[in-house]
DRENPA-3360 file (N, C-alpha, C; in nm, 2 decimals, always signed):
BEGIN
1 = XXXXXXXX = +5.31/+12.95/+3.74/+5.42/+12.86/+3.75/+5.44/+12.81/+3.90 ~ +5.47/+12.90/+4.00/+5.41/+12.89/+4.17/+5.31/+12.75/+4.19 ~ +5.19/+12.76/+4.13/+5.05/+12.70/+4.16/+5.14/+12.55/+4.08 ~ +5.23/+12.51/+3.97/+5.23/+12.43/+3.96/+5.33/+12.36/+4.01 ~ +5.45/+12.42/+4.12/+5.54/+12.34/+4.18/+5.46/+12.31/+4.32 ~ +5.38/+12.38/+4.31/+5.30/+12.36/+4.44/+5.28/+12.21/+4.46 ~ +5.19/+12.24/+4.33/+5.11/+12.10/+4.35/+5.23/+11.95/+4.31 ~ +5.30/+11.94/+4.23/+5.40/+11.84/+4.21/+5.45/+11.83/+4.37;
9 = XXXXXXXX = +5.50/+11.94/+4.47/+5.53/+11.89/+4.57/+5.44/+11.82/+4.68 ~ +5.33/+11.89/+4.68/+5.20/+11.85/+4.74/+5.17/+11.70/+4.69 ~ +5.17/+11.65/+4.55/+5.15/+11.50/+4.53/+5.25/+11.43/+4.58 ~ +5.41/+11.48/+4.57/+5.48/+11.38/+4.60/+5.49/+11.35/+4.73 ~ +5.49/+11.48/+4.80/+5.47/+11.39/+4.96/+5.30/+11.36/+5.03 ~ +5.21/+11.37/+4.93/+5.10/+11.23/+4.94/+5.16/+11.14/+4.91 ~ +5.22/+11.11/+4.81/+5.29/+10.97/+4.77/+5.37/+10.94/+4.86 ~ +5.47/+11.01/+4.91/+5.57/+10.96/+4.98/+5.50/+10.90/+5.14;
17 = XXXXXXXX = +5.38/+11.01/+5.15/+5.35/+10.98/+5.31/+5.30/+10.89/+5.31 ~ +5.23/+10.79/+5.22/+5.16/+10.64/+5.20/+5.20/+10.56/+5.13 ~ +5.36/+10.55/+5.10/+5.46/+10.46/+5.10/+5.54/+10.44/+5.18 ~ +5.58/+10.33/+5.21/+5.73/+10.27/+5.29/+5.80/+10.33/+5.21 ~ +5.90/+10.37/+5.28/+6.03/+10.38/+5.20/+6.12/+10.28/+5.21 ~ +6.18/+10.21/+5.09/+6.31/+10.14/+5.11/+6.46/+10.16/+5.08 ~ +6.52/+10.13/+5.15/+6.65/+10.19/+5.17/+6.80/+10.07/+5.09 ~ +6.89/+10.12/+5.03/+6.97/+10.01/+4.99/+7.12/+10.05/+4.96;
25 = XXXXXXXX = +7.25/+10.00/+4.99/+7.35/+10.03/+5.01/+7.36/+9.95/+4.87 ~ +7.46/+10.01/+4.76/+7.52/+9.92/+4.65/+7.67/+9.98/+4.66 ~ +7.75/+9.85/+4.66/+7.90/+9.84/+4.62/+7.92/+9.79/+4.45 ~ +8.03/+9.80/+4.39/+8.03/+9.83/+4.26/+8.17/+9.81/+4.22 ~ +8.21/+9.78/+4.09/+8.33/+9.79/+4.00/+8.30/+9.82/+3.87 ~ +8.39/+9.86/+3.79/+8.34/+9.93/+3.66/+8.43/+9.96/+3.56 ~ +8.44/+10.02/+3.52/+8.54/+10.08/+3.36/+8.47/+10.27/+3.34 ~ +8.56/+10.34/+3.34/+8.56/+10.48/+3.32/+8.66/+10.49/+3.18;
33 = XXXXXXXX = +8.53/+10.57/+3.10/+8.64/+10.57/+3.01/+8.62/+10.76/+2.97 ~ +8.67/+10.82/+2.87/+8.64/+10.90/+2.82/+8.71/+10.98/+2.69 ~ +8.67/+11.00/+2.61/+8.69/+10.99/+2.46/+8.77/+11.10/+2.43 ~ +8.65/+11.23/+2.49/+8.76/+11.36/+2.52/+8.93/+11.36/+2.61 ~ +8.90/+11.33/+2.69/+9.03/+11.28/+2.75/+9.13/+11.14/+2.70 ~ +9.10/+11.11/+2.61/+9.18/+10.94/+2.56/+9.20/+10.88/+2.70 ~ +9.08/+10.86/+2.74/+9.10/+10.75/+2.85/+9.01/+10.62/+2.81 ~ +9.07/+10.58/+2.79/+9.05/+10.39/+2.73/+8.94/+10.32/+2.80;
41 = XXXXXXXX = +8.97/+10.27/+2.95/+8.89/+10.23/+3.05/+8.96/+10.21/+3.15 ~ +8.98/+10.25/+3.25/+9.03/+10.27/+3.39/+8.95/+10.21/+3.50 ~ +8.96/+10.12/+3.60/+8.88/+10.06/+3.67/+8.84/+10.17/+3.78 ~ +8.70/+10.16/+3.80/+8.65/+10.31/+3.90/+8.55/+10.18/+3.98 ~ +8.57/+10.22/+4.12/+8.53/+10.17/+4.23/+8.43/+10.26/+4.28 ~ +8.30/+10.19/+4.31/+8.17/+10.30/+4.33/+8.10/+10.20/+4.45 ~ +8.04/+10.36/+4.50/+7.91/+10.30/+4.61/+7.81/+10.39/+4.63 ~ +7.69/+10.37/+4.69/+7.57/+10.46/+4.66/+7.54/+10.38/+4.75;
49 = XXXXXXXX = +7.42/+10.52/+4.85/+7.34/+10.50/+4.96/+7.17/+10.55/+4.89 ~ +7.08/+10.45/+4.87/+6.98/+10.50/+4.82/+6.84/+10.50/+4.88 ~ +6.75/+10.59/+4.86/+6.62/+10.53/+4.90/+6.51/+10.57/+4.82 ~ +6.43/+10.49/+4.82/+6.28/+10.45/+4.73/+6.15/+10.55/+4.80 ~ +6.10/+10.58/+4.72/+5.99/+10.64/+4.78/+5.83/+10.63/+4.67 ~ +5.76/+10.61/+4.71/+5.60/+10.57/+4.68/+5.64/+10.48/+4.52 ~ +5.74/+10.41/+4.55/+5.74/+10.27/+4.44/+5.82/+10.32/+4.32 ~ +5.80/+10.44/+4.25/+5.81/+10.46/+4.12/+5.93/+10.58/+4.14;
57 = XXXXXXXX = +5.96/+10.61/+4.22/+6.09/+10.74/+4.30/+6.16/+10.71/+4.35 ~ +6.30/+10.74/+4.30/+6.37/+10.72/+4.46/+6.53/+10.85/+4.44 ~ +6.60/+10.87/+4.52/+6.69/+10.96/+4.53/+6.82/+10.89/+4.59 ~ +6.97/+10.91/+4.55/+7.08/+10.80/+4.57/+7.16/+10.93/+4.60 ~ +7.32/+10.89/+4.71/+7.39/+10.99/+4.67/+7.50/+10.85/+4.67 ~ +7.60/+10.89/+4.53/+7.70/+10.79/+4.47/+7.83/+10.89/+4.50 ~ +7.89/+10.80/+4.47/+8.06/+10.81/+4.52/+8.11/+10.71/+4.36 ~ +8.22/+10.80/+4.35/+8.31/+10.71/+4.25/+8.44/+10.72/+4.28;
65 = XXXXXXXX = +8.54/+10.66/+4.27/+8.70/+10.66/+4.32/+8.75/+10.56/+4.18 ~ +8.81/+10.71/+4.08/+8.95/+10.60/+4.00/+9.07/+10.61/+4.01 ~ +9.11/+10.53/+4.08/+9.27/+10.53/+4.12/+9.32/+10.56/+3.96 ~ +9.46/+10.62/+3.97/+9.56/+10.60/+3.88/+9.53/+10.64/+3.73 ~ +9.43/+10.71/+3.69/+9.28/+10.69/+3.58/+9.40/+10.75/+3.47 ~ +9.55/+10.81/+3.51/+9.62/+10.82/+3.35/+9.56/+10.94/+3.29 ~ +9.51/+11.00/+3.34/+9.45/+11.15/+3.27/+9.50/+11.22/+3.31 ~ +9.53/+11.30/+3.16/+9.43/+11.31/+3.09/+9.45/+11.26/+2.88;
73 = XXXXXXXX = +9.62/+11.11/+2.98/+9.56/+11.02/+2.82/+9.69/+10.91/+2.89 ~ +9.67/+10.83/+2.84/+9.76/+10.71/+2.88/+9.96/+10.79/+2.88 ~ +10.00/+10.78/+2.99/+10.14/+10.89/+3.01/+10.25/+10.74/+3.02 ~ +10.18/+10.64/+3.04/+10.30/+10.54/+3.07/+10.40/+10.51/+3.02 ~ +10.40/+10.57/+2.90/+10.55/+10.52/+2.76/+10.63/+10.65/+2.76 ~ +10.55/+10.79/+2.80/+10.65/+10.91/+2.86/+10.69/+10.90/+2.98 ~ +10.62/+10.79/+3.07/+10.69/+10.76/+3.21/+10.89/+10.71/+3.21 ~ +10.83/+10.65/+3.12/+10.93/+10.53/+3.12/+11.04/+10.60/+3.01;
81 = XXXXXXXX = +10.99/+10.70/+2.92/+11.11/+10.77/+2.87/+11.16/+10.84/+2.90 ~ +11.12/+10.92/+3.02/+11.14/+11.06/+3.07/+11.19/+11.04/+3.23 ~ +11.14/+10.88/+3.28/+11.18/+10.83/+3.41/+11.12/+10.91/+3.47 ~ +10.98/+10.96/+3.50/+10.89/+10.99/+3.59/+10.78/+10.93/+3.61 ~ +10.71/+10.98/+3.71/+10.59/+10.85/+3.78/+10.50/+11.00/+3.77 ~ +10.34/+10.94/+3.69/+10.28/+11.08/+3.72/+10.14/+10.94/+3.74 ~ +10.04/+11.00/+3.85/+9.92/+10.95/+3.89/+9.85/+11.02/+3.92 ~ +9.71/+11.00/+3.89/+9.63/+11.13/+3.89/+9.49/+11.00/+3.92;
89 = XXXXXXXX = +9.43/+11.08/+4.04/+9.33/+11.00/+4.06/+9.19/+11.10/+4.06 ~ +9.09/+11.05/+4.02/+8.97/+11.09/+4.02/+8.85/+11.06/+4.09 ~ +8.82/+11.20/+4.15/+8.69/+11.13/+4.28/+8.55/+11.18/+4.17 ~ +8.46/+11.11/+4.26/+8.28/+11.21/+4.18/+8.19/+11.12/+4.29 ~ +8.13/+11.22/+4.30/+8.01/+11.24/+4.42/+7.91/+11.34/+4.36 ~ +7.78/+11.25/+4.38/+7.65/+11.36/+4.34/+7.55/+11.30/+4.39 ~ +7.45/+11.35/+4.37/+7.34/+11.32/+4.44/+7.21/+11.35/+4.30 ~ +7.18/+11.17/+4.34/+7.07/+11.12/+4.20/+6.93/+11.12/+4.19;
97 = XXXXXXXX = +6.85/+11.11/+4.11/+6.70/+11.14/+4.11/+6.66/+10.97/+4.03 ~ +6.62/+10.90/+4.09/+6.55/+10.78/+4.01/+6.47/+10.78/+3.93 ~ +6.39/+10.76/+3.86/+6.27/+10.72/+3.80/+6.27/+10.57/+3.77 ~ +6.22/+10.45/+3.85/+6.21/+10.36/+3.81/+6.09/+10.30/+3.82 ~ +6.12/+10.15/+3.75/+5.96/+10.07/+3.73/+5.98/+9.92/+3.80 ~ +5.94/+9.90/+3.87/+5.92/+9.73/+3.93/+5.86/+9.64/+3.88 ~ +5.95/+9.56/+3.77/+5.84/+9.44/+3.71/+5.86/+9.29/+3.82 ~ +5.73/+9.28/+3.85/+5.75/+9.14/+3.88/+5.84/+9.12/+4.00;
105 = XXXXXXXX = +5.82/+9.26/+4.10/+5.92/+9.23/+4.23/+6.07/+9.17/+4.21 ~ +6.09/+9.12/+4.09/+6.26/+9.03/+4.11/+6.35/+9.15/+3.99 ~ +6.29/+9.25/+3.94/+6.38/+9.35/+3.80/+6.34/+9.49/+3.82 ~ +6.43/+9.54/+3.87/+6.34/+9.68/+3.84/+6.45/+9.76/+3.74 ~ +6.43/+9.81/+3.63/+6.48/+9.92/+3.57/+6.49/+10.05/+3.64 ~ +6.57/+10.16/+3.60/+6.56/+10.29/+3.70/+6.61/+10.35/+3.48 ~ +6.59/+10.51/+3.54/+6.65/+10.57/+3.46/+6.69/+10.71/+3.59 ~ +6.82/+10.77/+3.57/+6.86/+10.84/+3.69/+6.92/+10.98/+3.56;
113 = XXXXXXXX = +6.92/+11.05/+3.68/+6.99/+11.20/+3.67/+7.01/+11.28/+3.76 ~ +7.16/+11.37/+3.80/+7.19/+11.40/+3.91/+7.29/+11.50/+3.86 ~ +7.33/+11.54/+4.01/+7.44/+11.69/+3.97/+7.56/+11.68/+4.12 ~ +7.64/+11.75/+4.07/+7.75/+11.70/+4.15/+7.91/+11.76/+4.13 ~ +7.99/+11.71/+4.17/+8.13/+11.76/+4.16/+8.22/+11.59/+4.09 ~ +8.33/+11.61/+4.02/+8.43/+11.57/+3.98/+8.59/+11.63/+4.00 ~ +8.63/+11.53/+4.09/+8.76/+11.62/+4.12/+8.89/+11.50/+4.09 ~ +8.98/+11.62/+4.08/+9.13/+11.52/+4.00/+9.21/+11.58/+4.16;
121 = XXXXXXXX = +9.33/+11.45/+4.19/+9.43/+11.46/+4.22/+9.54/+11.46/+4.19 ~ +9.61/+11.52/+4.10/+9.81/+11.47/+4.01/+9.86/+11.45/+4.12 ~ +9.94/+11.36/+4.07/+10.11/+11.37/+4.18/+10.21/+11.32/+4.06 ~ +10.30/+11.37/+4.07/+10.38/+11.32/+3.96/+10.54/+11.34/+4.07 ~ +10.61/+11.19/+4.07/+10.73/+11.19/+4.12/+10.84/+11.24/+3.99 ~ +10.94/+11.36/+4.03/+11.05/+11.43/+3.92/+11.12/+11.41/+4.03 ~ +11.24/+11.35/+3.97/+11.35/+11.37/+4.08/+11.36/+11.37/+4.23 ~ +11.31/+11.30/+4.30/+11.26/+11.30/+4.39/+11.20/+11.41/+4.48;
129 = XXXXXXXX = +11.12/+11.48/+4.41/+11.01/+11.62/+4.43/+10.90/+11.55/+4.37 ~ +10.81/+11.57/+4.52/+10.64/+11.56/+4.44/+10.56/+11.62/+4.44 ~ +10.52/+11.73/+4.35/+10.46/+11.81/+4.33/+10.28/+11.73/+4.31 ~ +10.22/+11.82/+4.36/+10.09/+11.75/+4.39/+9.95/+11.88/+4.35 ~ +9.86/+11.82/+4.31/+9.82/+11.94/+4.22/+9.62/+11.90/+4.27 ~ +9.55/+11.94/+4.33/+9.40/+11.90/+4.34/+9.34/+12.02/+4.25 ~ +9.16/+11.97/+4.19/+9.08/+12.05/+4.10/+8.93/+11.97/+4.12 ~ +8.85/+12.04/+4.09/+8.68/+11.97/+4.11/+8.64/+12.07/+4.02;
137 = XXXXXXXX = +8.57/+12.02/+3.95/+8.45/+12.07/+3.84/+8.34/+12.05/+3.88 ~ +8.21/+12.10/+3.90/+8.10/+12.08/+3.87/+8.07/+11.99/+3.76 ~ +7.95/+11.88/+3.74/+7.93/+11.77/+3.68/+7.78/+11.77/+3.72 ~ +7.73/+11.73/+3.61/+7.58/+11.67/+3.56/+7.57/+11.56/+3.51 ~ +7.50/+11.42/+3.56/+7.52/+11.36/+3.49/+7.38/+11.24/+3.45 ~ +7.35/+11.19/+3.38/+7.25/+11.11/+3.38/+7.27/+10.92/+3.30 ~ +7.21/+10.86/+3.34/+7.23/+10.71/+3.28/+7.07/+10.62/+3.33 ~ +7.15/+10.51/+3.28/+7.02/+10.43/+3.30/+7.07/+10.26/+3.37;
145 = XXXXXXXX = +7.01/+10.19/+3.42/+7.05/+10.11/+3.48/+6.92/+9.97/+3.58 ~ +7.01/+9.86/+3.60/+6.84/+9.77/+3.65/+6.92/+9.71/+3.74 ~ +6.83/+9.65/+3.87/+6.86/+9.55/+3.97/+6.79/+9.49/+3.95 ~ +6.86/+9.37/+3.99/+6.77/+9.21/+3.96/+6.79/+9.15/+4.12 ~ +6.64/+9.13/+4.16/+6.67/+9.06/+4.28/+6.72/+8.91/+4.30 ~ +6.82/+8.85/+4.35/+6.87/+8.70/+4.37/+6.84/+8.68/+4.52 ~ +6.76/+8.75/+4.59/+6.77/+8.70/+4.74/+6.64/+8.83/+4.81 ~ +6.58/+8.78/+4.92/+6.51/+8.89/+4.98/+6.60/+9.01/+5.03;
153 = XXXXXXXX = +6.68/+9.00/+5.03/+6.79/+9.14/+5.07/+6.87/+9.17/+4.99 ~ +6.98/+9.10/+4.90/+7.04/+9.08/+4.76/+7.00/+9.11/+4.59 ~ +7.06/+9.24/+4.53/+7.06/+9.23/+4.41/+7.17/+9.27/+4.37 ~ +7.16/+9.23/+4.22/+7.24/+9.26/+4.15/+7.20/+9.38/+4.05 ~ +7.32/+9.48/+4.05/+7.32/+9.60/+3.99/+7.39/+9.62/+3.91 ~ +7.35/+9.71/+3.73/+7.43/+9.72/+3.63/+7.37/+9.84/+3.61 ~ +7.47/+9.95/+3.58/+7.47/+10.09/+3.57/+7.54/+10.10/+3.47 ~ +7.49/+10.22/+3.41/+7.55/+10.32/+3.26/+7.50/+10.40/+3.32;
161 = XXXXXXXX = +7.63/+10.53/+3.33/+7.61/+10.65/+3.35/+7.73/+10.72/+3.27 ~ +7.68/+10.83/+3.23/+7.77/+10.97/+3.14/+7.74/+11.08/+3.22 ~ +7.89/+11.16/+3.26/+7.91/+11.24/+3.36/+7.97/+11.38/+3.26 ~ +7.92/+11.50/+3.25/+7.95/+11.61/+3.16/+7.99/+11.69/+3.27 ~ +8.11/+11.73/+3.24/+8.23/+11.83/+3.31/+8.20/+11.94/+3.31 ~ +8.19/+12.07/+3.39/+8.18/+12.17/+3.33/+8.33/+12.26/+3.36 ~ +8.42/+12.21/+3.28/+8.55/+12.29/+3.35/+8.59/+12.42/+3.36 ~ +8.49/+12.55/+3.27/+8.49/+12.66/+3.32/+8.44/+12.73/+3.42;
169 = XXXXXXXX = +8.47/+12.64/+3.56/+8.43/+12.73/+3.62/+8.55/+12.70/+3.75 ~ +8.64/+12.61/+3.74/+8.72/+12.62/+3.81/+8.87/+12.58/+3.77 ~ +8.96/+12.71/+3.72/+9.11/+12.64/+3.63/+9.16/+12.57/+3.73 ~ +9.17/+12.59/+3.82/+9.30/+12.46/+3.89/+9.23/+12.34/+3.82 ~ +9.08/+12.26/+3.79/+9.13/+12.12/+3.71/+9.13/+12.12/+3.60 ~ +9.09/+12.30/+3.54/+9.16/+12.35/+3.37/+9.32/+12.29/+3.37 ~ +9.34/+12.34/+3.41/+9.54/+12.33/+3.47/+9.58/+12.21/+3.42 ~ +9.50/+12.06/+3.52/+9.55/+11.96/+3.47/+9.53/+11.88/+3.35;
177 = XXXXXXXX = +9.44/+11.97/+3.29/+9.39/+11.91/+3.13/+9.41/+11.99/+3.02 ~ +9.43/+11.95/+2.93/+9.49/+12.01/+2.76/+9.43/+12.12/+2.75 ~ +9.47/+12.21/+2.68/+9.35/+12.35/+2.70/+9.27/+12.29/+2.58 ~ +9.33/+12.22/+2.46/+9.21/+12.19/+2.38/+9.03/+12.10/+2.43 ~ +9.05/+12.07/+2.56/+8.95/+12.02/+2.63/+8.86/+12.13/+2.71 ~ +8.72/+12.17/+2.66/+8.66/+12.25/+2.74/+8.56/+12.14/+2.81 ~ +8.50/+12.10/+2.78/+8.35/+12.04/+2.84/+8.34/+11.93/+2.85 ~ +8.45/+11.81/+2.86/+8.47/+11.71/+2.86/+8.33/+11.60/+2.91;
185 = XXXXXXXX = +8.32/+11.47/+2.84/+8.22/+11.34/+2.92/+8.34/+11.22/+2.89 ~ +8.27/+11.21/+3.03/+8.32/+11.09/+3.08/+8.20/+10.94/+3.07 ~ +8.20/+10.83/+3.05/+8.14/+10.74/+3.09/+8.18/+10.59/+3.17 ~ +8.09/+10.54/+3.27/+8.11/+10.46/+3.34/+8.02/+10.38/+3.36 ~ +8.07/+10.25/+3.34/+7.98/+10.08/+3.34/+8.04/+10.02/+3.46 ~ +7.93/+10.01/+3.50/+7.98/+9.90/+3.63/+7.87/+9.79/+3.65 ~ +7.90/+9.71/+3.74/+7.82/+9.59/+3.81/+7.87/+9.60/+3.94 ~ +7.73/+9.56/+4.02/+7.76/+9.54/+4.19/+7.65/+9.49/+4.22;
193 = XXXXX = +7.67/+9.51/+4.33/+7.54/+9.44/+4.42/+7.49/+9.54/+4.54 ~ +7.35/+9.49/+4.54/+7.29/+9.59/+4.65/+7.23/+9.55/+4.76 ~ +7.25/+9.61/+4.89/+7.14/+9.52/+5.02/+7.04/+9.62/+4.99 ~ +6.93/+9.54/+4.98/+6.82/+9.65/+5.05/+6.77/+9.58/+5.19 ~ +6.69/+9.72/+5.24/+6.67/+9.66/+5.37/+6.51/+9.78/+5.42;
% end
């Protein structure tokens, strides 16, 4: 087993060392939704720093930010009956593995998989007390997704990714979710654009 990670690392940096690498910043908007949590679609704001390596490789590390995301189920009609303000926002950061294909220089397809953290923030205004509550899970997640070139530096980017929670391993963001929820997915569609350079 030794002799065969050897060698996969030995090929990939032959490949890497006689490729350019190219490098590319994507900004992004999206919909997070998730089924286990009754979250509908919440708008999640993303960005990723990525780079390419010997054509058919490349490695990304993404950021997600969903303001206000209502988890862990839409609370706004208990807001308004109970006269409290509760917000709970959701970060995710991981770091991705590409596998993609270049057709025709202007499309490339990718298929990705990565591992990482998901973390919640509550605040819920009671009476004017704001009790404030942070949690991160561990998260694995994989999707699929393509850029289309419109410009020598400019593409356009459309991502599907599903993000699986692993929430036993840290209760504070047990705490902020139903206990009937162990292993929660989440999914997230976006479009953006990417410089490469």
């Amino acid at each position: 087993m030794k002799k065969f990670f050897i060698v996969i690392i030995a090929a990939a940096l032959l490949l890497t060392s006689t490729a350019s690498a190219d490098a590319d910043i994507t900004v992004w908007i999206g919909k997070l939704s998730g089924e286990d949590l009754l979250i509908e679609g919440t708008v999640a704001y993303g960005a990723a720093v990525g780079f390419s390596f010997a054509r058919y490789f490349g490695a990304e590390v993404v950021f997600d930010y969903i303001p206000n995301s209502e988890l862990p189920f839409n609370l706004e009609e208990f807001e308004d009956l109970l006269g409290i303000d509760v917000r709970v926002d959701l970060y995710a950061i991981s770091g991705n593995l590409l596998l993609q294909y270049p057709v025709m220089d202007t499309v490339t397809p990718y298929f990705t998989i990565g591992y990482g953290v998901v973390g919640a923030n509550a605040k819920a205004d009671i009476g004017g007390q704001t009790p404030e509550a942070w949690g991160a899970a561990p998260a694995t997640n994989w999707g699929f997704g393509a850029k289309f070139s419109v410009a020598p530096w400019i593409a356009i980017r459309g991502d599907m990714r599903w993000y699986n929670l692993n929430l036993s391993v840290d209760d504070d963001i047990g705490d902020l979710l139903p206990t009937a929820v162990e292993n929660p997915t989440l999914s997230r569609m976006s479009v953006g654009v990417a410089f490469t350079f």
